[in-house]
N, C-alpha and C positions, 0 to 999 in steps of 0.2 A: 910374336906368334909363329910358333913353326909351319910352314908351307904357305904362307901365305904371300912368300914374295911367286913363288909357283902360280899361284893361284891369278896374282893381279894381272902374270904377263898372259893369260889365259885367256883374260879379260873379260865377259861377261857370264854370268854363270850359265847360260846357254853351252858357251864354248868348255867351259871349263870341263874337261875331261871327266877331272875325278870328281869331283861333286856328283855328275851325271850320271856316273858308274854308281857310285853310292845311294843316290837318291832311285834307281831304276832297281835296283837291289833290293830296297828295305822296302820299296813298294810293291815289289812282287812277294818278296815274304809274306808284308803285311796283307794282301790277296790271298794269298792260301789259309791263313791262318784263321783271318773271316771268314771263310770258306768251311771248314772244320768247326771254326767256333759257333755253327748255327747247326752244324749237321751233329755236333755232341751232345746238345739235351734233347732230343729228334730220335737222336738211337738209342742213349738210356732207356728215355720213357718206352720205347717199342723193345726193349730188352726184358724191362723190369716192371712196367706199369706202375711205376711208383714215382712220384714228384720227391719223393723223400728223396731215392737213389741220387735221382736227377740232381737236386742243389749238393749233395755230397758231392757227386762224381767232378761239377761244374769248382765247391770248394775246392777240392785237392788242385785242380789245373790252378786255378789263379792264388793258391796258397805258395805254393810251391815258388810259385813268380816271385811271392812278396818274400820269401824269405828269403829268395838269393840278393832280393835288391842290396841288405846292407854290404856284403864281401864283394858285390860287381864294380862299386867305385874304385876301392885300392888296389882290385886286380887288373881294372882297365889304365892304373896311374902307374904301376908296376911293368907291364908286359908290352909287346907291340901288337897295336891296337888291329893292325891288318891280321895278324896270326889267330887274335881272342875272334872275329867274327868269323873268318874261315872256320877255327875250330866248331863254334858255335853251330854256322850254317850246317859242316858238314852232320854233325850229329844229329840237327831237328832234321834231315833229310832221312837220315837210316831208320829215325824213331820212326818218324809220319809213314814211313813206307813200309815198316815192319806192322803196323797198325795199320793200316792199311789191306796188308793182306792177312793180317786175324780176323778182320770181317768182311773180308772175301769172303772165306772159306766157313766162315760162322761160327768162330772159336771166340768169338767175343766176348768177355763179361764184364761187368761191372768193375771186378778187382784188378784184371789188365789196364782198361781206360784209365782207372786211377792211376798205374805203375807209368801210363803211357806217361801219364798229364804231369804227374811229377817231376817226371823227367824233363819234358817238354820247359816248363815251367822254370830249370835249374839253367836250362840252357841259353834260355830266352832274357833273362835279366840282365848277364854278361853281354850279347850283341846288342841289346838296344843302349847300354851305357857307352861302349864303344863306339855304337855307330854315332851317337848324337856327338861325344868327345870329337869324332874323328871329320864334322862339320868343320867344328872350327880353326883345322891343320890344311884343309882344303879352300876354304871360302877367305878370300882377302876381309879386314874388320868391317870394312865398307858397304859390302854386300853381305853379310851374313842374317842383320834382321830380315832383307828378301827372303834368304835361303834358307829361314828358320818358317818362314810363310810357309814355304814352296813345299818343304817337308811336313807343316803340317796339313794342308790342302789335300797333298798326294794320298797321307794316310787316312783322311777323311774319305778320300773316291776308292782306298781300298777295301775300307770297312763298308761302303757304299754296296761296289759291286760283288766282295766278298759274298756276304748273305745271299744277294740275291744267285749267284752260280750257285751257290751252296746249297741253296734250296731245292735250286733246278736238278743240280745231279745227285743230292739225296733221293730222291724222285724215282730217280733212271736208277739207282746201285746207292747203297749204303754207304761202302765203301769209296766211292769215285771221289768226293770229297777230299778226303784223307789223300788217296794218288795225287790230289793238285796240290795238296800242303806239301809232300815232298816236294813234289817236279819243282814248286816256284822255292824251296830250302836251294837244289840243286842248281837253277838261276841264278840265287840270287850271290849261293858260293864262285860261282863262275866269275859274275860282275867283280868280288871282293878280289881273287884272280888276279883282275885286267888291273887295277889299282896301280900293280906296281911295287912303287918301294915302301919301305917300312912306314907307318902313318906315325908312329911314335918309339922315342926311344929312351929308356930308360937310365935316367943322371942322376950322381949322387946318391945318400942315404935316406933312407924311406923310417916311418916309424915303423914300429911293431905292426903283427895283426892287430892284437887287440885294441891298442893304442890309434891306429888308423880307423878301430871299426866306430867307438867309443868319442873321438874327438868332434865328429859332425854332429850326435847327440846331445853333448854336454854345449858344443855351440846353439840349437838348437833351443836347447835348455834356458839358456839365456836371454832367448831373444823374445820377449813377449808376443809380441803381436804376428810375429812367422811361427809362434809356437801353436796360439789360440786358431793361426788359420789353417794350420795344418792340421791340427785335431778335428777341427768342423767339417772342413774337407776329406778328409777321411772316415766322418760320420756319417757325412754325405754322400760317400763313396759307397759307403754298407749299406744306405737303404737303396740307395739308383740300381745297384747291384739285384737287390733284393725283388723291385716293380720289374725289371728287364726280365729274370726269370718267371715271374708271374705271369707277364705279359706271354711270352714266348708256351709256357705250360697249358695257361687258360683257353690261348688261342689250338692249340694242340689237340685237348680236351673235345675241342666245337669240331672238331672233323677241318681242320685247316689244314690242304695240304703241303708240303714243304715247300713249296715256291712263295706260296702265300706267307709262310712265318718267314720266309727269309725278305721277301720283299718288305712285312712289317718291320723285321730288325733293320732291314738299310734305310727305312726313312728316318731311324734315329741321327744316321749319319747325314745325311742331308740335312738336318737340324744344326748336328756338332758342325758342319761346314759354313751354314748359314751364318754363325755364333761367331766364329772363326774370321769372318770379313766383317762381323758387325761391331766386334769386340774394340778393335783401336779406336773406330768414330764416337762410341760410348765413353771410353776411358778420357777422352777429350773433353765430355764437355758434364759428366755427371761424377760429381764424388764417389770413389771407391766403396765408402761403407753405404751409401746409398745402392750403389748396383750391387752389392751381395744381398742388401733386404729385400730389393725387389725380386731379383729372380731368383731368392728360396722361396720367396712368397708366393710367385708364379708354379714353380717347379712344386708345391705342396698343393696349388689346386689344381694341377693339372694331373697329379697324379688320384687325389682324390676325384676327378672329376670319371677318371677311368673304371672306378666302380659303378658309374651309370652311363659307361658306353657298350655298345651290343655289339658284336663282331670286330672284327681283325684292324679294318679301316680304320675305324675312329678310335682304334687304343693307338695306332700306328703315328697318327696326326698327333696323336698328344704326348707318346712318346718322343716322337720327334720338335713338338715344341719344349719339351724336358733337354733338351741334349743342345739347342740353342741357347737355355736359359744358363748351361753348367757351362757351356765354353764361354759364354759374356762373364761369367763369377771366375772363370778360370784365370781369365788374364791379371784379375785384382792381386791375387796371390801370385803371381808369377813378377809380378811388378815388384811385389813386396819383397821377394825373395829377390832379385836380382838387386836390387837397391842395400838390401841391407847383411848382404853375404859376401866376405872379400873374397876375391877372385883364388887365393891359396886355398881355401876349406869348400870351392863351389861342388866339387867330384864329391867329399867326406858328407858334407849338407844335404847335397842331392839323393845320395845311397838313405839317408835314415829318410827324408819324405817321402823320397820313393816308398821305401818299406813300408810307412803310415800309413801312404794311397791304396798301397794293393793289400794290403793287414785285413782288411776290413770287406771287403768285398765276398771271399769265399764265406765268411760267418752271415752278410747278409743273401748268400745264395741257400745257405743251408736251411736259414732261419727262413724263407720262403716258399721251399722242400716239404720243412714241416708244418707250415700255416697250410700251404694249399692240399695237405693231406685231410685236416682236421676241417677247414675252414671256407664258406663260399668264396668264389675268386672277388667278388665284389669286397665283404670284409678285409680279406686281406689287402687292398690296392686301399680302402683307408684306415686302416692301421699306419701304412705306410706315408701315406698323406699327413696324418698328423705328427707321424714322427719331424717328418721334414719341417711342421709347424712349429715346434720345438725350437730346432734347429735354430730356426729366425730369431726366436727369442732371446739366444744365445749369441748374437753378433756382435764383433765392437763395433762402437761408438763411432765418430769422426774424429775425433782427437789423437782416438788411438793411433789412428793413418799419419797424421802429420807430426808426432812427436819420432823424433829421430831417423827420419825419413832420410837425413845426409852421413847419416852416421858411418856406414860405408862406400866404397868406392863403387863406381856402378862397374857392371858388369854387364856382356852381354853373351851367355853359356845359351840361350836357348830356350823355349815355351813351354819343355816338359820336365818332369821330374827325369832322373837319371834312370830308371828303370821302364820309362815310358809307358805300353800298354800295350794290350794280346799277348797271348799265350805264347 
């Protein structure tokens, strides 16, 4: 592994420079970015009063995400990985700040935030491939499952405290949001900076584009049971998509002011965190296809249960029992995938699940756009509820888990897809 004789005389990942740079980095991004991401359906709806606009505007940002996932793997295997995230950084900075001062000044519309979010979105796929590749050149192998912890903890307390500032200075200025997504892009390019030398360097012959974009799929293709969980999981992705905007709209609707939605969006995170430390002691002692039955089963009444809750709190609570139930079902596939993916195709693997993850989200934002136009906010939260009841029905077996379970070499890339998550 490259850098990692660097890394061990470093010694603990406290010490360790670059990790630290890294990890303070992608955690201020990820702050701004939750920051923005509570204060964007906030200011549709006060643009346009429509829930329609709203899950449109909210599709384009996270479409845009999914679609650079699959070309973010072979560009981050191609290029040097410190160069792809300055690139990266420096752009989401100009965007968020150019957006930023469109609604200063009140030039804001619908058709901008989408040109924003697009963009945004193109940008964003490439640094998170990168930065997650660029753990494992910095971290000796020893410590890297900590520092795969560490990194996901950090982005839990940024989606935490994200919303909640986000909320607070929606509040105070529409725009002051959007000013802290640049400032923390311009951070966290700084940190990328102080790095150093090159994090990767480009050896030997590579395949084609197409051929590189095309081979993680047809592996994929193959593989049953990484196939059927990533389909679920992406199904899953489209409805949780779907209840978040509802959640976030209905609360909206009730006279909630921006503190208040953003404090309800950060207890989903408190949830995904909870999930997060409760996940390895689960995976220990309960069968895998047993903990994806139970917490869709869970996550299908709890979302249904939010058609008969009243105000902000108690969708808040149950949102955030939702977001503990996906991080405990998270690890199962993540297990699967590292197990049964060799270490040459993890980048090419990673780019198409990525792309399935985030595929599915803007159509379940949109598809709840147009439910909460036509439809009571209760209806639609069980709509959604039964979809996820479905869901369950469609899990594999036990068997499924343990047939070819050694088949490949293990691997240890990391907890997320390659394209990770936020805008």
């Amino acid at each position: 592994m490259r850098g990692s004789g660097e890394a061990g005389r470093e010694g603990s990942l406290r010490h360790n420079r670059r990790f630290q740079l890294l990890c303070a980095g992608q955690g201020l991004s990820m702050l701004g970015t939750g920051a923005s991401g509570i204060a964007l359906p906030l200011l549709v709806l006060r643009l346009t009063h429509s829930p329609l606009w709203t899950g449109a505007v909210e599709a384009a940002w996270t479409g845009a995400l999914a679609l650079a996932c699959l070309p973010a793997g072979p560009l981050v295997d191609r290029l040097d990985r410190r160069t792809v995230l300055l690139t990266c950084e420096t752009g989401r900075a100009l965007t968020s700040a150019a957006l930023a001062a469109v609604v200063l000044t009140g030039r804001a519309t619908p058709a901008l935030l989408l040109a924003a979010g697009v963009l945004l979105g193109f940008l964003t796929a490439p640094f998170n491939a990168a930065g997650l590749a660029s753990v494992r050149q910095v971290v000796p192998e020893h410590k890297l499952s900590t520092a795969l912890a560490v990194n996901q903890v950090r982005g839990q307390l940024a989606y935490l405290l994200g919303p909640l500032i986000g909320g607070l200075l929606f509040q105070a200025s529409p725009s002051a949001p959007f000013w802290l997504d640049a400032a923390s892009f311009v951070v966290s390019a700084a940190c990328v900076l102080a790095l150093g030398p090159a994090l990767y360097t480009p050896a030997g012959q590579h395949d084609g584009w197409w051929r590189s974009f095309t081979t993680g799929l047809r592996f994929l293709w193959r593989e049953r049971l990484l196939r059927q969980l990533t389909l679920l999981a992406s199904a899953q992705n489209f409805v949780l998509d779907g209840v978040y905007l509802a959640v976030v709209v209905s609360c909206a609707r009730q006279g909630a002011p921006g503190l208040s939605v953003g404090a309800l969006t950060a207890t989903s995170a408190v949830g995904a965190t909870a999930g997060v430390l409760l996940a390895p002691r689960v995976g220990e002692r309960v069968p895998p296809a047993r903990v994806l039955l139970v917490t869709e089963v869970v996550c299908a009444l709890l979302v249904g249960a939010m058609a008969l809750a009243d105000g902000a709190a108690p969708r808040a609570l149950l949102l955030a029992g939702c977001a503990l139930a996906v991080s405990v079902s998270g690890s199962v596939l993540t297990v699967a995938r590292l197990l049964r993916t060799p270490e040459r195709l993890q980048g090419r693997a990673n780019s198409v699940i990525g792309l399935l993850f985030m595929a599915t989200p803007p159509l379940g934002s949109a598809l709840a756009g147009a439910l909460l136009d036509s439809w009571p906010d209760a209806a639609v939260f069980l709509f959604f509820g039964a979809l996820l009841g479905l869901l369950a029905l469609a899990l594999p077996r036990g068997g499924a888990f343990a047939a070819g379970a050694g088949d490949a070499k293990p691997v240890g890339d990391g907890a997320e897809a390659v394209c990770g998550s936020g805008r």
